[in-house]
C-alpha positions as CSV (number, residue, x, y, z in Angstrom):
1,X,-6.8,9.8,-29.7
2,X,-10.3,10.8,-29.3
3,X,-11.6,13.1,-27.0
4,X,-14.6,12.0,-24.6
5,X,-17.7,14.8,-24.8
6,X,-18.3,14.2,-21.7
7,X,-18.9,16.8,-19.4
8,X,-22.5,15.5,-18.3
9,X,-21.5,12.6,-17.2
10,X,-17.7,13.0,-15.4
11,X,-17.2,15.3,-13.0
12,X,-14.9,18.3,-13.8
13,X,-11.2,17.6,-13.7
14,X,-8.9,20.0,-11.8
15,X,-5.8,19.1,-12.6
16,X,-3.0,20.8,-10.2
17,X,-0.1,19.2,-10.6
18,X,-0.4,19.8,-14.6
19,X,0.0,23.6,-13.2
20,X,3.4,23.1,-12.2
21,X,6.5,23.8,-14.9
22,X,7.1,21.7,-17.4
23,X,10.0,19.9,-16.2
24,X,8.3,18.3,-13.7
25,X,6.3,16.0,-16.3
26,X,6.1,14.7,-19.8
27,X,2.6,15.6,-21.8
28,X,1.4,12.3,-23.7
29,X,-1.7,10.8,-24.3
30,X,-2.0,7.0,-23.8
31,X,-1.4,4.9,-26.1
32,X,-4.7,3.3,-27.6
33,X,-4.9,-0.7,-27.3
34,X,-7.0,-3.0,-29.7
35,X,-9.8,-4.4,-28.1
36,X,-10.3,-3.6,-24.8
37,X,-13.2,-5.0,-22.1
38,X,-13.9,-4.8,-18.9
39,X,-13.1,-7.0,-16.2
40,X,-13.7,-5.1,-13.0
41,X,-15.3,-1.9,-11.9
42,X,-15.0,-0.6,-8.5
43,X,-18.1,0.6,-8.3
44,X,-18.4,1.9,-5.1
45,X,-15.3,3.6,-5.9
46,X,-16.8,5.3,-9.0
47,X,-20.1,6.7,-6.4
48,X,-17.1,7.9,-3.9
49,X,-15.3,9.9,-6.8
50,X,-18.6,11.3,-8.1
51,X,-18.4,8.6,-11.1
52,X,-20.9,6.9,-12.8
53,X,-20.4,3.5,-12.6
54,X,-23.0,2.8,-15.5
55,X,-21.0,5.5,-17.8
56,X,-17.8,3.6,-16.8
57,X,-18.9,0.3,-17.9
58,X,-20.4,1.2,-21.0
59,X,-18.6,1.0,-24.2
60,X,-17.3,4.5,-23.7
61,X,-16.6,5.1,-20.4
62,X,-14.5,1.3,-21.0
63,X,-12.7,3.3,-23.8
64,X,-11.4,5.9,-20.9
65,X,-10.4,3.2,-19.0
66,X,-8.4,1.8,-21.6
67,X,-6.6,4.9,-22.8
68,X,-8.2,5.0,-25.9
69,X,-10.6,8.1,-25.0
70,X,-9.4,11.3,-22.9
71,X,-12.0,12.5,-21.0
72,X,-12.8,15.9,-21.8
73,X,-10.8,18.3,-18.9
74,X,-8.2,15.8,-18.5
75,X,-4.8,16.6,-19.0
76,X,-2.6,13.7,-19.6
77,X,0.9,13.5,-18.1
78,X,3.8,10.9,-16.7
79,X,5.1,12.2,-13.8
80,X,9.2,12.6,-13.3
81,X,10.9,11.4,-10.5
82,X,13.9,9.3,-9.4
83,X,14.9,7.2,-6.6
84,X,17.0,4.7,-4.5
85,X,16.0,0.9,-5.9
86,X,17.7,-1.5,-3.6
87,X,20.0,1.2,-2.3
88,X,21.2,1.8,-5.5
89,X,20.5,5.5,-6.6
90,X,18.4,5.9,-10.3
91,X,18.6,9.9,-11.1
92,X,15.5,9.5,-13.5
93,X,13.1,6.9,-13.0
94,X,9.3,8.6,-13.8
95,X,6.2,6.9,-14.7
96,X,7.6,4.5,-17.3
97,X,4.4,3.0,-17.8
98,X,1.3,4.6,-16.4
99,X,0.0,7.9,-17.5
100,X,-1.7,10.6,-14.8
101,X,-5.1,11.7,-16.4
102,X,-6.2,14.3,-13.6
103,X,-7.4,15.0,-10.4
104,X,-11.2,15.0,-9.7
105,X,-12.7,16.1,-6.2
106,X,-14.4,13.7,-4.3
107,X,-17.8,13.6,-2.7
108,X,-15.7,14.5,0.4
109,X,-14.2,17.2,-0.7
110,X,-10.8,15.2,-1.4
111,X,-8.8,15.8,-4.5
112,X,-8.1,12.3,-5.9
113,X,-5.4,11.7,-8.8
114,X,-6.7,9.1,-11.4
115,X,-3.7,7.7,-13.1
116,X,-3.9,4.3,-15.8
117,X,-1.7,1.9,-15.4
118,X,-0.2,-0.6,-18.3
119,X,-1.1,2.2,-20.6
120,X,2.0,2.3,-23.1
121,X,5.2,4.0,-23.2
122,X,6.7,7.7,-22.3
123,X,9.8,9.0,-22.3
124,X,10.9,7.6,-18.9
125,X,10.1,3.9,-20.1
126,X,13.9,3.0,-20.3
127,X,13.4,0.8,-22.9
128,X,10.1,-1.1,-21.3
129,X,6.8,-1.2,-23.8
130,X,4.7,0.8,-20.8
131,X,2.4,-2.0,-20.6
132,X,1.1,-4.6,-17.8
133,X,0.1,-7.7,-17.7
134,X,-3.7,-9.0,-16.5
135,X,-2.2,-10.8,-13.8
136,X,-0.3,-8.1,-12.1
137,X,-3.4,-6.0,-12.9
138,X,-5.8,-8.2,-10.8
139,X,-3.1,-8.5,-7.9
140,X,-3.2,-4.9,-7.2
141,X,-6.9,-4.8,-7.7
142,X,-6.8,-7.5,-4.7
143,X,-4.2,-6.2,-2.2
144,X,-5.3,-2.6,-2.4
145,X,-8.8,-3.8,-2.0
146,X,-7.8,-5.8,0.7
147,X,-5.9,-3.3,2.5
148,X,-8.7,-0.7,2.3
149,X,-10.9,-2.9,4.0
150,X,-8.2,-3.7,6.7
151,X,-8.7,0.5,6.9
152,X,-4.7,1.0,6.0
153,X,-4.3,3.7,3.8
154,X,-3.5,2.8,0.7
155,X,-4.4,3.9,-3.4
156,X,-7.0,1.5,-4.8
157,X,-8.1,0.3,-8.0
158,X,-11.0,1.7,-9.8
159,X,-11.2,-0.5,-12.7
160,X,-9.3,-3.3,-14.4
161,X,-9.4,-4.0,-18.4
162,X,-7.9,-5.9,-20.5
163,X,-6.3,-4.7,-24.0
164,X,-7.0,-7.4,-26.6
165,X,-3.4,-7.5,-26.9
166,X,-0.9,-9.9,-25.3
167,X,2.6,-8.3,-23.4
168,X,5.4,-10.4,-23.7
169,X,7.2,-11.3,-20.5
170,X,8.6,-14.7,-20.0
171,X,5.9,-15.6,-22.0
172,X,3.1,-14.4,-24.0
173,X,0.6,-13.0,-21.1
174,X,-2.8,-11.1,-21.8
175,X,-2.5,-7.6,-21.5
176,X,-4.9,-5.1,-19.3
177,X,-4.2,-1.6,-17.8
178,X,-5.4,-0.4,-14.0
179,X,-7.2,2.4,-13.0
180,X,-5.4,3.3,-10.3
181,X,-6.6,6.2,-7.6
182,X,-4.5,8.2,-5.1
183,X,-4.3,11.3,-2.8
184,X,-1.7,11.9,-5.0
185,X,1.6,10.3,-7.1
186,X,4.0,12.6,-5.4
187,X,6.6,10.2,-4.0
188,X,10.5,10.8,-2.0
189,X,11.6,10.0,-5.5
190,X,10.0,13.4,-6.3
191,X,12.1,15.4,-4.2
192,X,15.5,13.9,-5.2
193,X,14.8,13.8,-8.6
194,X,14.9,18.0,-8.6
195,X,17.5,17.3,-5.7
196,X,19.8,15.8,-7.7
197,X,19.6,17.9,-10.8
198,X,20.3,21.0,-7.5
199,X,16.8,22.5,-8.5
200,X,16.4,24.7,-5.7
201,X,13.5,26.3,-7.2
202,X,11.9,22.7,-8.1
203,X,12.3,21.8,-5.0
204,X,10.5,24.8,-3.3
205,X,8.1,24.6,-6.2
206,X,7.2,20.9,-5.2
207,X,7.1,21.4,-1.6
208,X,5.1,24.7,-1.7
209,X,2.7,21.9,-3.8
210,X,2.5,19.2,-1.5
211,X,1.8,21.4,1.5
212,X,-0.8,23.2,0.0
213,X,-2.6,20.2,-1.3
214,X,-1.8,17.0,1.3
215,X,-0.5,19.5,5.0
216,X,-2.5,22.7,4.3
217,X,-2.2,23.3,8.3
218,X,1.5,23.6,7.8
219,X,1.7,26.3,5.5
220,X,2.1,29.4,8.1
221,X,4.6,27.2,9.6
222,X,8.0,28.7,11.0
223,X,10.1,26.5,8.3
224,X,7.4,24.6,6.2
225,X,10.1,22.6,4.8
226,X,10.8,20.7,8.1
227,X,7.3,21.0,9.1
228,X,6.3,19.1,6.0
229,X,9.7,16.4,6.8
230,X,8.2,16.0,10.3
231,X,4.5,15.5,8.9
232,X,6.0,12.5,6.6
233,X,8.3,10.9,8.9
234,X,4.5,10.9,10.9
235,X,2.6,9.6,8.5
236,X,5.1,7.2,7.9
237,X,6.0,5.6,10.7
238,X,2.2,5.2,11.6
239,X,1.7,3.4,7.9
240,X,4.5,0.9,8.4
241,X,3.3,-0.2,11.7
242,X,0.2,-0.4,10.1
243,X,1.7,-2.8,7.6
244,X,3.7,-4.9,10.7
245,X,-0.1,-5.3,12.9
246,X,-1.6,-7.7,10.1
247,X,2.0,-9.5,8.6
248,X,2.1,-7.5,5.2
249,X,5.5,-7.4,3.7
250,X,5.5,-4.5,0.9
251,X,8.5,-6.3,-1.1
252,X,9.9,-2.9,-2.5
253,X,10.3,-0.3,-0.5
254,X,12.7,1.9,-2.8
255,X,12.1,5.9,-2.4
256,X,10.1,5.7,-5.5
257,X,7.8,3.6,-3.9
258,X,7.4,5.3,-1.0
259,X,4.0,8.3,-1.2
260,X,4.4,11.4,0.5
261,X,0.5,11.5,1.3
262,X,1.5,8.3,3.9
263,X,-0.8,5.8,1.2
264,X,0.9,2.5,0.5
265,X,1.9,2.6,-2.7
266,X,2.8,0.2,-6.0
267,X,2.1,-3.3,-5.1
268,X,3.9,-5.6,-7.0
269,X,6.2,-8.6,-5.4
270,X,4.1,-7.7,-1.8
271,X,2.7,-10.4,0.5
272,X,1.4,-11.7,3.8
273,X,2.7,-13.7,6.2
274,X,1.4,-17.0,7.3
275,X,3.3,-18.5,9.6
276,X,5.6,-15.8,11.5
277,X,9.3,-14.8,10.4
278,X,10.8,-11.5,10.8
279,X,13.2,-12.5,8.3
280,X,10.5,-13.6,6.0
281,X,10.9,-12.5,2.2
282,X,8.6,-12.9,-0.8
283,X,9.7,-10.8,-3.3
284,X,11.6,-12.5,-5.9
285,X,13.9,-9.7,-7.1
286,X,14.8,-9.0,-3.0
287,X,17.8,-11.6,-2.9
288,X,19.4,-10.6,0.1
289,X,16.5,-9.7,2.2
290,X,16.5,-6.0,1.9
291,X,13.0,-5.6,2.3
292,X,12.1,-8.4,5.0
293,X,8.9,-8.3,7.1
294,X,11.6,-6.9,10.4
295,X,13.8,-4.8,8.4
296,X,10.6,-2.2,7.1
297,X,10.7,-0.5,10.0
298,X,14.8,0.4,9.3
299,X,14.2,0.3,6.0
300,X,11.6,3.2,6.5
301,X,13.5,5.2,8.0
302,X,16.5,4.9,5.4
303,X,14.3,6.2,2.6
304,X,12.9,9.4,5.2
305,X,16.5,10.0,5.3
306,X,16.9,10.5,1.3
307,X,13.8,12.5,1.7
308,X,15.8,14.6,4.7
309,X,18.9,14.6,2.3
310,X,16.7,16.0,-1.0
311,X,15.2,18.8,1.3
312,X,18.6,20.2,3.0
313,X,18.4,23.5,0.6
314,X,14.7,24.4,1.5
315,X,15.8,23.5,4.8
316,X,18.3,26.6,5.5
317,X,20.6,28.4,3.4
318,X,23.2,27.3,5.5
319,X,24.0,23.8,4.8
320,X,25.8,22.4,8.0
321,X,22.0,24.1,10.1
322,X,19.9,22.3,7.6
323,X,21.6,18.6,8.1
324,X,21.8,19.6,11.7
325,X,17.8,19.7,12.0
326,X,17.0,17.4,9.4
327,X,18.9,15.0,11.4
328,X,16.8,15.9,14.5
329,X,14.0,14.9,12.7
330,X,15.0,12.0,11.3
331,X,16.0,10.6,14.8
332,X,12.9,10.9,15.9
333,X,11.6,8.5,14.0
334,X,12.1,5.3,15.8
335,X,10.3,6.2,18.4
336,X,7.6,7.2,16.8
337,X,7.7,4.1,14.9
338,X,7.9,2.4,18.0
339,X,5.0,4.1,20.0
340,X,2.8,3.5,17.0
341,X,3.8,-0.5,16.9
342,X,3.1,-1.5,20.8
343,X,-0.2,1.1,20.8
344,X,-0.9,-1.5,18.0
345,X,-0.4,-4.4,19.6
346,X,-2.0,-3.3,22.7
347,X,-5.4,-3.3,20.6
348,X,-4.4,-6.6,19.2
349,X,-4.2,-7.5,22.7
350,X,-6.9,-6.2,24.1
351,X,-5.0,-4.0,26.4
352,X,-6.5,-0.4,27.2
353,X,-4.0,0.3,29.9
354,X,-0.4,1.1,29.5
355,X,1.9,-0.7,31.4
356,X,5.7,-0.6,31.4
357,X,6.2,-4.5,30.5
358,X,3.7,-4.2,27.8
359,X,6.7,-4.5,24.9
360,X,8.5,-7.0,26.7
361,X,5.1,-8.9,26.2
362,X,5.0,-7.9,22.5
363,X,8.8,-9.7,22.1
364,X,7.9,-12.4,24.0
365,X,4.9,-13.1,22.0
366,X,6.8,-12.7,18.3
367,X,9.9,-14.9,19.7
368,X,7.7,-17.5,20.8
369,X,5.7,-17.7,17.4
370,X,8.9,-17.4,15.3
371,X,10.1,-20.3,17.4
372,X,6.9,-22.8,16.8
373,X,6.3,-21.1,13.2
374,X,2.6,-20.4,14.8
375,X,0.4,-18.6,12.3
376,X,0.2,-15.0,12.0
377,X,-3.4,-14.0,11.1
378,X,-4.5,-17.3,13.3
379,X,-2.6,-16.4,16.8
380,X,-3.8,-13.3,17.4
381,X,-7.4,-14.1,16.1
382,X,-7.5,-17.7,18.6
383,X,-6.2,-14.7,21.2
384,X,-9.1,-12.6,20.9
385,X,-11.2,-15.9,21.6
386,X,-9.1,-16.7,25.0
387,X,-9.5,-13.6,26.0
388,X,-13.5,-13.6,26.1
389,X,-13.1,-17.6,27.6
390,X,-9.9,-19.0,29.1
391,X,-11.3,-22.4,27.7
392,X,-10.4,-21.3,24.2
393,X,-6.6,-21.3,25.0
394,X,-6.6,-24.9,23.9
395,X,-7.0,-23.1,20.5
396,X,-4.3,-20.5,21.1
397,X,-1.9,-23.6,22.0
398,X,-2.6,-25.9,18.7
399,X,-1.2,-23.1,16.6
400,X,2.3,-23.5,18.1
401,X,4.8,-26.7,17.2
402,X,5.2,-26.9,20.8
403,X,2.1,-25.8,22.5
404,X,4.1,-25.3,26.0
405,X,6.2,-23.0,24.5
406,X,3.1,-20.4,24.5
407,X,2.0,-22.0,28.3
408,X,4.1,-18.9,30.1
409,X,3.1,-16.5,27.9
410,X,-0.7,-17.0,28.1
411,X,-0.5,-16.8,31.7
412,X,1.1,-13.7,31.9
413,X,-0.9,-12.1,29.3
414,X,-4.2,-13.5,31.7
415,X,-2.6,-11.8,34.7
416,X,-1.8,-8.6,32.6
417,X,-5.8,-8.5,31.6
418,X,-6.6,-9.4,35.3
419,X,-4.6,-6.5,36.4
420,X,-6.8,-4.0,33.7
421,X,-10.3,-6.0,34.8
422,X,-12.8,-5.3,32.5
423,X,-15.6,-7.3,31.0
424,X,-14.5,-9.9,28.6
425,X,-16.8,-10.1,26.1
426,X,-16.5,-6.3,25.4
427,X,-12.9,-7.1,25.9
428,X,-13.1,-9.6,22.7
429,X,-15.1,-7.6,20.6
430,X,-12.2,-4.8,20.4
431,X,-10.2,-7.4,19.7
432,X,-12.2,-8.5,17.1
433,X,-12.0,-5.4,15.9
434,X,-8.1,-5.2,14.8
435,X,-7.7,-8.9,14.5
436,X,-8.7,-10.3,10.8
437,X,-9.7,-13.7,10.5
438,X,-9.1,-12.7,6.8
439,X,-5.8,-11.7,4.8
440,X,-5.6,-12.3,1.3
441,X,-3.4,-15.5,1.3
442,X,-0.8,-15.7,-1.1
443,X,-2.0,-19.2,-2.0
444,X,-5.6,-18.0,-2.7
445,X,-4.8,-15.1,-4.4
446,X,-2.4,-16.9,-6.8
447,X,-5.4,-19.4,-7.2
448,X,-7.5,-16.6,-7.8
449,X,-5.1,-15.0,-10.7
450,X,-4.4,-18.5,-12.5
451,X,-7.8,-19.2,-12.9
452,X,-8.4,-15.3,-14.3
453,X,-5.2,-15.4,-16.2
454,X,-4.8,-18.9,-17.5
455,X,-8.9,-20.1,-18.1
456,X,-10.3,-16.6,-18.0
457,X,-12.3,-17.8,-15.0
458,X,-13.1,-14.9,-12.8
459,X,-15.4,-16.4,-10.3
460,X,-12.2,-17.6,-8.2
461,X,-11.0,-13.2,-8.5
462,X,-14.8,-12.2,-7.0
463,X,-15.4,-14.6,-4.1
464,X,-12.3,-13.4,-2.8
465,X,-12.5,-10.0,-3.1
466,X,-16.0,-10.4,-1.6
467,X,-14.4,-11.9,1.5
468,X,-11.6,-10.0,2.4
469,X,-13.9,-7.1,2.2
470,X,-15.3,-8.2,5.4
471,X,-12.0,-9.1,7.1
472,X,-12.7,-8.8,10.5
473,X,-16.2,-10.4,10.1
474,X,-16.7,-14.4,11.2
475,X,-17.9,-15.8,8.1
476,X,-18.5,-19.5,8.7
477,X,-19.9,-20.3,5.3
478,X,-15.7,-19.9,3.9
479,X,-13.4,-21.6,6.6
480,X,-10.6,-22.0,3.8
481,X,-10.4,-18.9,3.5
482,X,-9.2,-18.0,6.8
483,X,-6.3,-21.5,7.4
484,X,-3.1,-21.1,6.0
485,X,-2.1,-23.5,3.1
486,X,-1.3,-26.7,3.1
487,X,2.3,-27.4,2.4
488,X,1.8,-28.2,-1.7
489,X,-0.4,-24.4,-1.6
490,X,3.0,-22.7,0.2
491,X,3.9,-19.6,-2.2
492,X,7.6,-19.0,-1.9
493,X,8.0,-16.3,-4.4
494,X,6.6,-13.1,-5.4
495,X,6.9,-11.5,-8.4
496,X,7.2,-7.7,-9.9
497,X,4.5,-7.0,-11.9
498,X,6.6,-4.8,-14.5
């Protein structure tokens, strides 16, 4: 493993997590890979984190990015952690095939981890080879891309390279490793994997840690411990009604997959909806509907509860007092969960008032798309076209089987708005706001990966990330990128990128 001279060109690493005991990591370099070349650089990224972009894509900074060159100041690490996978409980899970280089300090001010992905085995690989396929690679690059743009938090992708080497999964599949970026790694899994093992002082160790570097505000708190519980269930009830306001289904929400910082983490099997189902499901692995589109908000609060659970003995000494407020806490998450969800779809609405029967409108809006399988994305976009010209309702009603089955609805909604007043232009252009014409479409991005993957055709890949980064824009020149597929394009399955 060679180590990268380069000090001029990098900004410093300062690597804080490496600062805590041993236990709570493994110390490896990557592993090196045969021929690696870049496919994508974030490069506007790179300029946020103080990168070169230029350095990056050159044949040494592509070295970096491919595990094959540590950059001087890095310290490479796999993180430990456990975690609940489908409800059932893992006691040491860890970052089986990515490896943490460090934490740089962004032009902001933020400290940002920069982990690779795909880049070979550690000792929490349970018998995987550590690596990742390109297509998996370009799917995160896409969806965390996309989701930026749609401004939910969420890590992102710096670069994307392939290896020279092919993985074997079903088949023989080229190889690449991501460059993933985050506020941080630190996940629920984290807690109960020092939990579990009743490390009291790992556990105090770890939330000491995230407070000072993710809740700093919280640290003179009365009991930081349910100060920081509170923060997360915050953060995360915000975050999955984030997810719910544009149809994304995250397709494994297990405690390891779930990031204390509130970012949406580790897409692999994830998805948007076209037409809408609360019972919708992607993921292939998710065979009884665990992680459906309607059960995240539920399934949220489940995993805040292991969180809860892992924290009882940094809670209070006494054990019965610590459940007793951890509970508190935990209850009070579907109502923040709720509040967040109909203050949502009030914007999507284009409602600036508050009125009483305002989530009775919500429900009657989802029941009577799930009933005519209207579009998604498309509704609430035709909506925000109604409500700057009543004439456009003839738009509204051609998404629906039955187009009087929205009739009642629309005119409700028009005497809600009438009730508010307003001027409807400025009225529309809020709307316009929160409603994306553009989502990345399961068909197009499976188009997009095929032709990458399959005819090394990347062309498909950089129109669409060059639309959905202007998701709320109207961009006439790309209609099929906004209309749901045709019933040959349907995607029925998601898959796990592991």
């Amino acid at each position: 493993m060679t180590l990268a001279p380069d000090a001029d060109v990098l900004p410093p690493f300062e690597n804080s997590y490496a600062r805590l005991p041993e236990r709570f990591y493994a110390r490896l370099a990557p592993t090196q890979v045969r021929a690696p070349r870049l496919v994508k650089l974030n490069e506007g990224l790179a300029r946020e984190l103080g990168l070169d972009p230029a350095y990056l894509a050159s044949a040494e900074g592509v070295e970096i990015l491919a595990g094959n060159r540590v950059p001087g100041g890095a310290e490479p690490i796999a993180m430990a952690y456990a975690g609940h996978q489908f409800g059932g409980f893992s006691p040491q899970l860890g970052d089986g095939r990515a490896i943490l280089l460090g934490e740089v300090i962004d032009r902001k001010g933020q400290r940002r981890d920069i982990q690779l992905k795909g880049s070979g085995p550690t000792p929490f690989s349970r018998r995987g080879d550590g690596r990742a396929a390109l297509g998996p690679v370009l799917r995160e690059y896409i969806i965390g891309e996309a989701m930026h743009a749609l401004a939910i938090p969420t890590t992102r992708a710096l670069a994307a390279v392939t290896t020279g080497e092919d993985v074997m999964r079903e088949k023989a599949l080229p190889g690449a490793v991501l460059t993933r970026v985050a506020a941080s790694h630190i996940r629920v899994g984290t807690f109960q994997f020092f939990a579990v093992r009743r490390d009291e002082e790992g556990l105090r160790a770890l939330t000491d840690y995230v407070i000072q570097r993710h809740y700093p505000d919280l640290a003179g708190s009365e009991n930081p411990a349910v100060a920081l519980l509170v923060r997360v269930i915050d953060k995360q009830a915000e975050l999955i009604a984030r997810w719910m306001l544009v149809g994304f289904i995250h397709g494994v929400m297990n405690t390891d997959n779930m990031a204390i910082s509130g970012e949406t983490i580790d897409y692999g099997p994830c998805a948007f909806m076209d037409t809408y189902d609360p019972a919708t499901v992607y993921s292939s692995i998710d065979e009884h509907g665990r992680y459906a589109y309607g059960n995240q908000p539920v399934i949220g609060q489940w995993n805040l509860t292991r969180l809860a659970e892992a924290l009882l003995p940094v809670i209070a000494e006494d054990r019965e007092k610590a459940v007793e407020i951890a509970q508190e806490a935990i209850n009070a998450y579907p109502g923040k969960f709720e509040a967040a969800f109909i203050a949502g779809y009030r914007q999507k609405l284009g409602l600036f008032t508050i009125e009483d029967g305002d989530p009775a409108l919500v429900r009657a809006l989802m029941d009577a798309m799930a009933a005519s399988k209207a579009d998604y994305t498309l509704t609430f976009r035709s909506l925000l076209e109604a409500a700057g010209d009543p004439v456009a309702d003839a738009k509204v009603r051609a998404l629906f089987g039955d187009p009087a089955a929205i009739d009642s609805w629309l005119a409700t909604w028009r005497g809600r708005l009438a009730r508010e007043g307003g001027d409807p232009a400025g009225r529309a252009a809020a709307m316009r706001a929160v409603n994306p014409a553009f989502i990345p479409r399961n068909h197009l991005v499976d188009e997009a990966l095929a032709a990458a993957v399959d005819n090394g055709d990347l062309a498909p890949f950089e129109k669409l990330l060059g639309v959905l980064a202007r998701p709320f824009d109207d961009q006439p020149d790309v209609p099929e990128y906004m209309l749901p597929p045709r019933p040959e394009q349907v995607v029925r399955a998601t898959f796990c990128g592991t």
